[in-house]
C-alpha positions as CSV (number, residue, x, y, z in Angstrom):
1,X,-12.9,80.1,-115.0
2,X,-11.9,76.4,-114.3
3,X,-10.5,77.3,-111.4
4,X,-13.0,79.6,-109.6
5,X,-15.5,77.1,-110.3
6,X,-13.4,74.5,-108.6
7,X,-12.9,76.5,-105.9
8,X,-16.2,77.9,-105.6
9,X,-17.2,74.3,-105.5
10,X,-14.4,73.3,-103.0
11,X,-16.2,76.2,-100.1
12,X,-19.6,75.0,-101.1
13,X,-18.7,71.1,-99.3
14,X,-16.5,72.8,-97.1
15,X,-19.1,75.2,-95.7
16,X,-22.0,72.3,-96.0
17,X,-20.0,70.0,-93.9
18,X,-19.6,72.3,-91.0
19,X,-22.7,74.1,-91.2
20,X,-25.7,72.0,-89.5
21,X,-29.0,72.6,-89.2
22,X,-30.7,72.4,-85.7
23,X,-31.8,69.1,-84.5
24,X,-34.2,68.9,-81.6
25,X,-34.6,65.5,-79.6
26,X,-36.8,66.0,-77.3
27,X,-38.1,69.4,-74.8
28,X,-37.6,69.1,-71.1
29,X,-40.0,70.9,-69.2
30,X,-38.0,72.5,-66.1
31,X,-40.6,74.4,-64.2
32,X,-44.3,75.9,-64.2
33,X,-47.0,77.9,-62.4
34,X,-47.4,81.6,-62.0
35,X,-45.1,83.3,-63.5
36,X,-43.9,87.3,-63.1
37,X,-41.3,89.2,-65.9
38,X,-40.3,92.5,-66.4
39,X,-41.9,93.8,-69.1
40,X,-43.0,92.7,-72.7
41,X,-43.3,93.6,-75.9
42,X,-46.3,92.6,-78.5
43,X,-44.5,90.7,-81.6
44,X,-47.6,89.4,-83.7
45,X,-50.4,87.8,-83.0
46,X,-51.4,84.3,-83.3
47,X,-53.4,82.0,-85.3
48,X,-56.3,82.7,-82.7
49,X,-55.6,86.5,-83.4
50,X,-54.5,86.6,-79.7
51,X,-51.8,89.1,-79.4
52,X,-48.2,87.4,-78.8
53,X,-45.5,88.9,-76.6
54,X,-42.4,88.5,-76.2
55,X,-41.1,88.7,-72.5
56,X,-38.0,90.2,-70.6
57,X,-36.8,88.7,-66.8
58,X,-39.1,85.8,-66.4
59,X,-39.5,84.5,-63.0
60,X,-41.7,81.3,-61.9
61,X,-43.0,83.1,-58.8
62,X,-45.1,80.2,-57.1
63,X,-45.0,76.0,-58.7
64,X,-48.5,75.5,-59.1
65,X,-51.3,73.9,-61.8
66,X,-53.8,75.9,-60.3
67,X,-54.4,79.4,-61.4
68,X,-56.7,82.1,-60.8
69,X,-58.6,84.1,-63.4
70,X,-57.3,87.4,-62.4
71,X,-56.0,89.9,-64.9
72,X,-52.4,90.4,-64.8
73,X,-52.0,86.8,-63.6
74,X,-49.5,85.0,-66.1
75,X,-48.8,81.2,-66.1
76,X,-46.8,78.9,-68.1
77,X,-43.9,76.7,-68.4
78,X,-39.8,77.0,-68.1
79,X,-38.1,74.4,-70.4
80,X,-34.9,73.4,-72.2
81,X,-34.6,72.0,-76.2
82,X,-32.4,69.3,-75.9
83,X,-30.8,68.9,-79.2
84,X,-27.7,69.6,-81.7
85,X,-25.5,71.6,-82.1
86,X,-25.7,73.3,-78.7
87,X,-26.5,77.4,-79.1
88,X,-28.0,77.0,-82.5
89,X,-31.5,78.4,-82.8
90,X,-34.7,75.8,-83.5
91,X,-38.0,76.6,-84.9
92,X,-40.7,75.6,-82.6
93,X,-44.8,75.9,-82.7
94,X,-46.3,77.2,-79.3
95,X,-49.7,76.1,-78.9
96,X,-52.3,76.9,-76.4
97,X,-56.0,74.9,-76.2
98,X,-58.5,76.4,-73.9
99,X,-61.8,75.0,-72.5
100,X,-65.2,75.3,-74.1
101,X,-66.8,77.4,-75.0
102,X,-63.5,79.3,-75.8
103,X,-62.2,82.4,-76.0
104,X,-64.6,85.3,-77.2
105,X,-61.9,87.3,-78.9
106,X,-63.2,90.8,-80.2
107,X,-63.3,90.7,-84.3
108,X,-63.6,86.8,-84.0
109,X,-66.7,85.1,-85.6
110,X,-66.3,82.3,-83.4
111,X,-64.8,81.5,-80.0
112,X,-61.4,80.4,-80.3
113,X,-60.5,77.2,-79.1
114,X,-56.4,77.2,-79.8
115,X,-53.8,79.6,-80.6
116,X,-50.3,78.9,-82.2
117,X,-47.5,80.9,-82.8
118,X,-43.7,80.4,-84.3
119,X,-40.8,80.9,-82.3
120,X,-37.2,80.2,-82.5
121,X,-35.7,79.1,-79.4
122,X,-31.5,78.5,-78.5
123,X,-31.1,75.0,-78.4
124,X,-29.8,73.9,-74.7
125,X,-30.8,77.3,-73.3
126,X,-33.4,78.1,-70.7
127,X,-36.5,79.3,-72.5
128,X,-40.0,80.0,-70.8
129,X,-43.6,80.4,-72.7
130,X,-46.2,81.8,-71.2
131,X,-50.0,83.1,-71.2
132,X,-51.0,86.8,-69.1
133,X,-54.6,87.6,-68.8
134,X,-55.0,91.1,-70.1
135,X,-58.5,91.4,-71.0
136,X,-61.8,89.9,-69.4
137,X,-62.5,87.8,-72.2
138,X,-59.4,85.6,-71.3
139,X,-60.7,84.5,-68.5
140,X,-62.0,81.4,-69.2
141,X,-62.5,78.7,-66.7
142,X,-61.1,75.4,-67.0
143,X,-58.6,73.2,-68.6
144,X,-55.6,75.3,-70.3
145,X,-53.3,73.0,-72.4
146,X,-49.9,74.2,-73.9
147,X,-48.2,71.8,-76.5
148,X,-44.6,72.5,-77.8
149,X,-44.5,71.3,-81.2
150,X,-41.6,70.9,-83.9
151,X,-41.8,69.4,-87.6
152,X,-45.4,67.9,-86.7
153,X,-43.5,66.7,-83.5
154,X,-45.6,66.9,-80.1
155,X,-42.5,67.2,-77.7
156,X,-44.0,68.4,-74.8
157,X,-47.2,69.6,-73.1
158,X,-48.9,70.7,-70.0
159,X,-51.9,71.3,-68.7
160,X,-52.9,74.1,-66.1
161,X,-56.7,75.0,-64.3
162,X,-58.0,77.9,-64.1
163,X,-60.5,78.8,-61.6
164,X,-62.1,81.9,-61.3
165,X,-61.7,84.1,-58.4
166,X,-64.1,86.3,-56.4
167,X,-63.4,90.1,-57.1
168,X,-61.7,90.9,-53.7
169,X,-59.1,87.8,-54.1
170,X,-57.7,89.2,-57.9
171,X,-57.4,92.8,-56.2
172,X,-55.1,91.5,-53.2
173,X,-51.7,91.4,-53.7
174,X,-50.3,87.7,-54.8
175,X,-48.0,86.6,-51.6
């Protein structure tokens, strides 16, 4: 018994040593604007209760802080967690503020000011996060922030205007 003890404590220090937990420095933002994917698929919904997706081929189709309130439109940011140990997945906080007098989610009391979700992100990777009108109560004109948080960490953030559109301009194809 002795000796399985031993040993079981011998793989406990071995295994702690070269097991380590991810370590984020800092976020670098690589890109923004409009974005396109190809698809998504709904994973939760936020603190907001605005529905989160996760999405597949993301593309930043035009660099820009300016966006229109047109459904369909989606906007956000490309970055990279700069951290330890390379390929190891970190727990980060996605938040989004929008402009007063907020969003008028259906079911909500109150207009909804921010919205945060959890995510876990490959440290060193290429990562994107992103907003897509679907519904007319999204858009909202105005100052849109997105903060990446970590462990009560603010460790990035940007801001984006949106400005709404006359009808004919949201049904032309984007160029």
């Amino acid at each position: 018994m002795r000796f399985f003890m031993a040993l079981l404590a011998l793989c406990m220090v071995r295994f702690s040593s070269t097991a380590q937990a991810a370590q984020i420095d800092r976020v670098e933002l690589t890109g923004y604007g409009i974005l396109t994917n190809t698809g998504h698929t709904r994973i939760g919904v936020g603190t907001g209760g605005i529905p989160h997706n996760i999405t597949r081929g993301d593309h930043i189709e035009t660099t820009t802080n300016i966006i229109p309130a047109c459904l369909g439109t989606g906007f956000g940011v490309r970055f990279r967690i700069i951290g330890a140990p390379t390929g190891e997945l970190a727990d980060i906080v996605a938040v989004w503020r929008f402009p007063k007098p907020g969003l008028a989610v259906p079911g909500s009391a109150e207009p909804v000011l921010a919205d945060q979700y959890a995510e876990r992100h490959h440290i060193g990777g290429q990562s994107y996060q992103s907003y897509e009108f679907d519904n007319r109560w999204e858009l909202v004109p105005g100052t849109w922030s997105l903060e990446v948080w970590s462990k009560n960490r603010r460790l990035a953030s940007h801001d984006f205007t949106v400005v709404q559109q006359p009808k004919h301009r949201c049904d032309a194809p984007m160029s």
